[in-house]
N, C-alpha and C positions, 0 to 999 in steps of 0.2 A: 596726209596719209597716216592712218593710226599704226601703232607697233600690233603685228598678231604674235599677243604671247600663248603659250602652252602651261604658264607655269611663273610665280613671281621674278620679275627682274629685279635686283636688287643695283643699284648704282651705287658708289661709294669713293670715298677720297679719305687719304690719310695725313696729316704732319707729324712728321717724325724729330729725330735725333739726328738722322746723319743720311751719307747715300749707300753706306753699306748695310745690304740687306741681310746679311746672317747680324749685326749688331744693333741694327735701326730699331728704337722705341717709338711707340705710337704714343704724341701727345695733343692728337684730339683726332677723331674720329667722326665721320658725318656718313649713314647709312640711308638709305631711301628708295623703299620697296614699292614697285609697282606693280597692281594685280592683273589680272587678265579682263577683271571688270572695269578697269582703269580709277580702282581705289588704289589708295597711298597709304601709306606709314611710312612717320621717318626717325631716324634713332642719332641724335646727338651727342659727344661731349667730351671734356676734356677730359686727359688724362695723365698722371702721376708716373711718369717714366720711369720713375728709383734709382735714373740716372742722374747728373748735371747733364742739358741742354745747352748744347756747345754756342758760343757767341754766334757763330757761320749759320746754323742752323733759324737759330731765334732772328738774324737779321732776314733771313727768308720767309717765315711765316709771322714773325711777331709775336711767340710765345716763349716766355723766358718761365726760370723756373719759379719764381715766384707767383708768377700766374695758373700753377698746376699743384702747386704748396700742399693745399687741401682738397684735392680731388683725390677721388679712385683711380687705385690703381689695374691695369688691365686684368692682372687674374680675378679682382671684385666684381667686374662688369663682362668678363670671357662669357658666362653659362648667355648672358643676358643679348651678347650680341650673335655667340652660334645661335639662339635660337630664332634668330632674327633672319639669317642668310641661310639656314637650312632648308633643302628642300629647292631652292632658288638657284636663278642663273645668274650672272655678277656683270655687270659694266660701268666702264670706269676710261679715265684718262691715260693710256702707259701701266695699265692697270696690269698684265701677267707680267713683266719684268720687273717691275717694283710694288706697288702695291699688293697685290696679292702674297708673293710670299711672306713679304713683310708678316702680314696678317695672319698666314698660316705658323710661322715661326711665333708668335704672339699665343695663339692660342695654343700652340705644343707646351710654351711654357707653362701654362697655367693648366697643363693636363688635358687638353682637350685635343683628339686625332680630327682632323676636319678632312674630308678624302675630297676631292675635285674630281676626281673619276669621270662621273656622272652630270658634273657643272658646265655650263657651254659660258662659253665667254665673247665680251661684245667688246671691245675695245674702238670707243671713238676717235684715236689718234690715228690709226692703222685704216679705217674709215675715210677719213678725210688727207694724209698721205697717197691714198688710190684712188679717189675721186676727185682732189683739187690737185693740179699739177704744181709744181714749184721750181721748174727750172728757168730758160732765160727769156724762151717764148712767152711765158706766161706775167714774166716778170715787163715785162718789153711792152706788153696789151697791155698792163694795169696800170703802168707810172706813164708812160709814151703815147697810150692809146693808137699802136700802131704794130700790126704784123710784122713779126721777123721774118724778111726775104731770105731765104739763102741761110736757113740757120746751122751750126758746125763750118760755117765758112769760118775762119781760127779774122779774116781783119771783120768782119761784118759782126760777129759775135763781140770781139772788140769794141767798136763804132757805137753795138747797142747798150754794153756796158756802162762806158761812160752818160751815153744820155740818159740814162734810167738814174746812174749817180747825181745828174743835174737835175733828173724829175723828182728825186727825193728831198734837195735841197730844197726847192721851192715850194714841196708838199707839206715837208715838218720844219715848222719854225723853230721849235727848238735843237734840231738837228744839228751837231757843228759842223762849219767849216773847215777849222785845220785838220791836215793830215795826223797830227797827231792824235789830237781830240778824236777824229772819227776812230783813229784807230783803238782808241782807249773805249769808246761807245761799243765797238763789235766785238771787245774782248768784255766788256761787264753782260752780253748775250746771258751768259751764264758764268758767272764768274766763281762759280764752287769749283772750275777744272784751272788745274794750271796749265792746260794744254791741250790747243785746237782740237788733236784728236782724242781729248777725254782719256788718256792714258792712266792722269796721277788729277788727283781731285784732293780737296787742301781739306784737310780735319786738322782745329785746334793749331792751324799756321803751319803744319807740318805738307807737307807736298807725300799723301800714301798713294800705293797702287788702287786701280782702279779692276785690274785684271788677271789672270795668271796663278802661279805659286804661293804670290805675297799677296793676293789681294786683299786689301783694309791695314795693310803694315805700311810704315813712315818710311819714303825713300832711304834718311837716316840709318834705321835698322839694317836695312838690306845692304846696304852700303857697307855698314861696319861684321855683318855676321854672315855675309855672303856674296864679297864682291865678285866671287865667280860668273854669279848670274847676270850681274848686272854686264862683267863682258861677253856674257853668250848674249845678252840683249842686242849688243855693236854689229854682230853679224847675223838678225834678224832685220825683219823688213818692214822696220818702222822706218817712220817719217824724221827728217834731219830736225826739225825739234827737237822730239822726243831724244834720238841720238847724242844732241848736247846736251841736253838735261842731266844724261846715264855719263857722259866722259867727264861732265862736271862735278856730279855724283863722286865718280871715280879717286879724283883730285880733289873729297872735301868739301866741294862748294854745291853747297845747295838751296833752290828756289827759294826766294824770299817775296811772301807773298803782298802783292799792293794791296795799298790804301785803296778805298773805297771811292769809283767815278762817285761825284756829287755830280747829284741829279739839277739839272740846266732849266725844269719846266717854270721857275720864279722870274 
């Protein structure tokens, strides 16, 4: 089934500097416009931060800053990529929570008002979240090949747990065995967060907020220029991580961020 556009769709993906969106630079950009008559253009290339690109960063996409040395920098190539998305609707990966502003913060700087007003947006991940299920049912048919009877039964839900853990073992070879290993595998998921619920995410080794008052500042700071908040946090209703994170905070000690899982696929 073909897309029916009204107007070009522009698809786009960013690598940045970091995860915080009011600081994030774009250091390569890929745009690719589709027309109604299902012609293409597409607009590549890297770019000149005028930042340093943090270690954490560059191990996620692979671009350090020697690799952007001599490129353009985003206000050289701003006139050249609005004129590219103007006009167009936008779809992307997670694209209005990070991407986009990203990009709309990018071209303020270099002078340019971009209005979305008017922009409809297509978000492939929000897509595929409400059309592919990903709870235990789901997970139970793919690894078990077997209907969950009785699902929210708290031992049955149990029962399927663990077989679906034995269907993964035997599906991915390089998958580990020890408890600990696996548990070091479900923490490298995403390992820019120092914490399951993505509270404080690590810039340059520091453990910053991810959320709130301080968002993009080093737990560090907060700790020393405003421990107040940090015990209004104690009686909020986060998660008992998070909670020792903030009383360790409190006392001094704070997260030190691991070494790197090495990858098992050799």
């Amino acid at each position: 089934m073909k897309l029916r556009l009204e107007r070009p769709l522009v698809f786009f993906d960013l690598e940045t500097t970091g995860l915080e969106v009011k600081t994030a630079r774009i250091v390569e950009i890929a745009l690719l416009k589709i027309f109604p008559d299902e012609k293409n253009e597409s607009f590549l290339t890297r770019v000149n931060p005028e930042i340093p690109i943090p270690s954490d960063a560059t191990r996620i996409h692979g671009i350090n800053n020697i690799d952007v040395m001599d490129k353009p920098t985003f206000r050289e190539i701003a006139t050249d990529v609005f004129a590219f998305i103007r006009n167009s609707d936008l779809a992307g990966y997670n694209l209005v929570s990070y991407d986009v502003p990203i990009l709309i913060n990018e071209l303020n700087r270099a002078g340019i008002e971009y209005s979305t007003e008017s922009v409809r947006f297509v978000d492939v991940l929000t897509i595929f979240r409400l059309k592919e299920k990903r709870d235990l049912s789901a997970a139970y048919r793919f690894y078990c090949n077997k209907k969950l009877e009785g699902a929210h039964s708290a031992f049955k839900d149990t029962q399927a747990t663990f077989e679906i853990l034995q269907a993964q073992a035997e599906k991915y070879p390089d998958l580990p065995l020890t408890v600990e290993e696996l548990h070091q595998f479900c923490r490298q998921q995403d390992d820019r967060f120092v914490d399951v619920d993505r509270k404080f995410y690590w810039q340059n080794d520091y453990a910053c907020f991810s959320f709130g008052r301080y968002k993009g500042h080093s737990l560090n700071k907060v700790a020393t220029d405003d421990p107040d908040y940090l015990s209004w946090m104690l009686n909020q209703d986060f998660s008992i991580e998070v909670q020792t994170i903030i009383r360790s905070a409190l006392k001094g000690s704070f997260p030190q961020k691991p070494p790197a899982v090495a990858s098992k696929n050799g």
